[in-house]
Structure formats: C-alpha cells, structure tokens
ROTINU-21435 format. One record per residue (C-alpha): residue in one letter; x, y, z. Coordinates in pm, whole numbers, padded with zeros to 5 digits, always signed. Layout:
BEGIN
AXYZ/...
//
This chain:
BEGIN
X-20327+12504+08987/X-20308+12219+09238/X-20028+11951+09189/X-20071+11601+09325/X-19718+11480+09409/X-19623+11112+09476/X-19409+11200+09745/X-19234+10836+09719/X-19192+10558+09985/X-18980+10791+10217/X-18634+10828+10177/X-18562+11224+10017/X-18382+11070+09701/X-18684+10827+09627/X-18901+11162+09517/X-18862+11224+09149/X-18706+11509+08961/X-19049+11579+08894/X-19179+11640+09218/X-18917+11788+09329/X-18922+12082+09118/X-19317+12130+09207/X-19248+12151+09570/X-18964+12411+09479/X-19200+12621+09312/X-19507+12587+09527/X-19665+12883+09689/X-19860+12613+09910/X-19815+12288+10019/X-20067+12020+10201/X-19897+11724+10323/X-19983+11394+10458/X-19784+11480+10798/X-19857+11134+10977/X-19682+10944+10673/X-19459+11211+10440/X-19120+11264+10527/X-19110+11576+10656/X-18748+11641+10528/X-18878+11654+10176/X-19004+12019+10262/X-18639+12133+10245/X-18711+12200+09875/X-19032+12438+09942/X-18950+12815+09932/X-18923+13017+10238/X-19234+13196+10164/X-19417+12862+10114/X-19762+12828+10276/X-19748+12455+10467/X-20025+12277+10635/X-20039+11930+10740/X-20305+11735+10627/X-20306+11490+10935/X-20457+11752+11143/X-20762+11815+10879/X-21024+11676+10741/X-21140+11676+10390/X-21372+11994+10370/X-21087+12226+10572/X-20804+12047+10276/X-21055+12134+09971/X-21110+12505+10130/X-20732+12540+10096/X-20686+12436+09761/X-21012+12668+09687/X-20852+13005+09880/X-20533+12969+09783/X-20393+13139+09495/X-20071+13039+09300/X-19947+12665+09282/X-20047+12394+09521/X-19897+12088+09587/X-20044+11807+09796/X-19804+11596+09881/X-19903+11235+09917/X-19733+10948+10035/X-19579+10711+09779/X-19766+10685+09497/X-20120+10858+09530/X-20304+10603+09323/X-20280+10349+09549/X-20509+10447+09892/X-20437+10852+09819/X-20762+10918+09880/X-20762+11193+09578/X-21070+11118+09372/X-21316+11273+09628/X-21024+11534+09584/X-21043+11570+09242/X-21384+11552+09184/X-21450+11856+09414/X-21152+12023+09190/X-21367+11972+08918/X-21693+12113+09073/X-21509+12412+09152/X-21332+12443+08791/X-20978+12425+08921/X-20737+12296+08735/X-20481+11965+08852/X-20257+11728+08728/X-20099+11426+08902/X-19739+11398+08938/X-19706+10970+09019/X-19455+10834+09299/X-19240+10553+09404/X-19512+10346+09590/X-19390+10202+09932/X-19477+09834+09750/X-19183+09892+09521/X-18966+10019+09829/X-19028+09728+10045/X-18926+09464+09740/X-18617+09660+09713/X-18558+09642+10062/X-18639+09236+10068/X-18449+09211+09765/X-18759+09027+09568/X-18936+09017+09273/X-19342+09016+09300/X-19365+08774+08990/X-19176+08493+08931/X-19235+08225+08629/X-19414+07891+08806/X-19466+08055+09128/X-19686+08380+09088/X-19734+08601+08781/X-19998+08841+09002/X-19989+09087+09273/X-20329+09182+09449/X-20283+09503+09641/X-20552+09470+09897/X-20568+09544+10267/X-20776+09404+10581/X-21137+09498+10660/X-21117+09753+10923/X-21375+10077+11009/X-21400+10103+10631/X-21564+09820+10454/X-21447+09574+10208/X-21673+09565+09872/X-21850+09210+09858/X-21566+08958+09719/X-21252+09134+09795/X-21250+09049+10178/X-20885+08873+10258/X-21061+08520+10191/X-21189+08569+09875/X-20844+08731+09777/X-20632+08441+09860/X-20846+08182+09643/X-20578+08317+09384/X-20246+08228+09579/X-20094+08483+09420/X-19833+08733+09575/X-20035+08956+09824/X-19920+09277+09877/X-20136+09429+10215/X-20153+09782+10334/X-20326+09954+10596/X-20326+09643+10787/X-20017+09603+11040/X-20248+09655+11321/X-20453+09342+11211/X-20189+09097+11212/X-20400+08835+11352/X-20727+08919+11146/X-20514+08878+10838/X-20303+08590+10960/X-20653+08361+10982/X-20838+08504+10708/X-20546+08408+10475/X-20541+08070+10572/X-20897+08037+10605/X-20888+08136+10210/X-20631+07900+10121/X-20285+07987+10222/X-20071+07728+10439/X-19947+07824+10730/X-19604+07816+10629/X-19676+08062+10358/X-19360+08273+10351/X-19454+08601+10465/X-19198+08947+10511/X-19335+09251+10697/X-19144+09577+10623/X-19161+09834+10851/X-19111+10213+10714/X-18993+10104+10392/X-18655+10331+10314/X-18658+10506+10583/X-18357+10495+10776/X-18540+10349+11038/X-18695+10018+10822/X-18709+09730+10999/X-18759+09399+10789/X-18912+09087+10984/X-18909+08739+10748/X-19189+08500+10888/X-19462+08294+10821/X-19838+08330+10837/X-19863+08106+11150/X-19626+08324+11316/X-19704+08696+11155/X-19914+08803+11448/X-19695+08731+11755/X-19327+08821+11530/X-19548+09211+11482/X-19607+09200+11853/X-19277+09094+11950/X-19150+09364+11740/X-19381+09626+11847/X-19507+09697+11435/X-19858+09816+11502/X-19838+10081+11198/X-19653+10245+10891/X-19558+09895+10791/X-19650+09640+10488/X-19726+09314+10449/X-19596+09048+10132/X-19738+08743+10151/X-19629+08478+09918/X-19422+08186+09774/X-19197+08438+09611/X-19055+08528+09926/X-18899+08188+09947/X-18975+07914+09663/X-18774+07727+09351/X-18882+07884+09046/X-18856+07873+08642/X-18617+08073+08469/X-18748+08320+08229/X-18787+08265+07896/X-18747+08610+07792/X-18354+08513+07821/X-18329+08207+07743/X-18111+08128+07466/X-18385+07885+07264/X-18639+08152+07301/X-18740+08364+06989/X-18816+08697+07026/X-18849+09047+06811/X-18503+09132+06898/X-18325+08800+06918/X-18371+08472+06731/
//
C-alpha cells in the first residue's frame, strides 16, 4: 500500500495528525529531500526503509514502491496536488495493480498568507487566486503563459519561479499589471528560517537579488497585499442569511 502524504509547508507541527501517523507506521518512506523537512522523519520507525527522492528519478522511485513490501509513504512537499508530480505516479500504481490513497497537506500558499498575514480574496479587490508559475525548461500550455494570466488581475499566487524574478516581473506588466502592483515574496514559508520581502513588481527582481532568493521561495502578486477594500456581507448586520435574518 503506498501513502501519498502532504508533508505541509515545513514547519513539523504544520503536518497533520493524519500524516503523521502514516509516517509512524511506514515500513518505507520516499521523500522529496531537496524540499521536505527532514525533521519530520523523527516519527518513522527505526527499522524504516528511507530514500530521498532528490537523488532519483522517476523509474528508480516507481521500482521502490513496486519491490517494497509493507506500507509506503511518499512524502511530498505541502500539499501534493499542487506541482507533486504524482499522477505519472499514480498511473504507473495503477498499471501495476497497487493500491494508494492520498493523504492532502498544508500547501506552502496557505503558509506564506499566514506568514504575510493576508487574505487571497477580498470583496472589491480580488475574489480569485490563479496558482500558476513562470515558463521555464518545462512548457506552459498555450494561454496560461504569465501574460495571458494577468488579463484577470486577480491575486497571483507563483511557484517554481524565484529564479525568474525578472521574466515574471515583465511578463506581468506586459499582461496588465502596474508596476506598483503590490507584490510579497516569501522565502521558506514556516520554516524557521522564512524570510518575507514586501515589494513591488518594478522592484521584485533586484529586492530577490539583493536578498540572495534564487529558490524555495513564493511569489503573491496582487492588490490584496495592500488595497482599501469592501467589508463582507456575510457579517454585515443588514445581510440575510440561512442562519441570521
């Protein structure tokens, strides 16, 4: 049985109860070395197989989960829905018959609007997120290149792209953003090390630069950052709804 565990943004307590317990019982674990804490193997068992998956690539990680015997967790980072990489997982779990289930996380996107202290979606400012990241060795589908994407003007959240500060810096305001768009980059979200940097889209590339965040960092881009905005209605005291009237 393999177990896909959202392994959370990085701080230990950020894993959930669930995930916790998997890794405790897990006879092997695969995890995403280059981005998991590697303090959350604590909970594994003494006897507990470990390899880390930053060292292989994706035919020796499937012969793993095929050899081994027992339960398997891989260990992703954050959430594994969101750039896991786990279909091409799963659908070679399903060739081989072996079972899975999916155990979500706490993606780094939530951790870094706890660390800014913001909400995605406010009322007259943004009510969408687009998750999206900046064309690098692996293509963009036709549409969703950073241009396209910020036609909307809605809250951007960007990862895999801290290396690109300047590609996504022009390709934002080529789409539509000003150049005063607010703009926070959060550096190893929870981690004790996480470094928050508040800027602007003029200035994003040479403030990453300045603060040497090539990596392991994302990027909000948005009028939510810093912008007037409506009250809900949900509270308001004139607004009717199936609890209150």
């Amino acid at each position: 049985m393999v177990h896909f565990v959202g392994a959370g943004p990085g701080a230990v307590d950020l894993l959930t109860i669930r995930g916790r317990e998997l890794i405790e019982k897990a006879d092997v674990i695969i995890y995403a070395g280059s981005l998991v804490n590697p303090d959350l193997l604590k909970y594994a068992r003494k006897d507990c197989k470990i390899y880390d998956s930053a060292y292989m690539d994706l035919d020796e990680i499937t012969e793993v989960m095929k050899s081994a015997t027992g339960e398997i967790v891989r260990l992703h980072t954050g959430d594994p829905s969101i750039y896991g990489a786990i279909k091409e997982q799963m659908d070679f779990l399903d060739k081989e018959g072996i079972p899975y289930d999916i155990c979500p996380g706490v993606s780094s996107m939530a951790g870094a609007a706890a660390a800014l202290k913001a909400e995605y979606t406010l009322p007259g400012v943004s009510q969408s997120i687009i998750i999206t990241r900046a064309e690098g060795r692996t293509a963009i589908p036709e549409g969703q290149d950073l241009r396209s994407m910020a036609s909307h003007g809605a809250t951007m959240v960007l990862f895999l792209s801290s290396g690109m500060a300047d590609k996504v810096s022009r390709e934002l305001k080529e789409g539509g953003y000003r150049g005063d768009t607010p703009v926070a980059v959060v550096y190893k979200a929870t981690w004790p090390e996480e470094l928050i940097i508040r800027t602007d889209l003029d200035s994003l590339a040479s403030d990453m630069e300045a603060n040497h965040i090539n990596k392991t960092a994302l990027i909000v881009v948005g009028d939510v950052l810093d912008h007037e905005y409506e009250l809900s209605r949900l509270y308001d005291k004139d607004f009717t709804t199936g609890y209150r009237n």
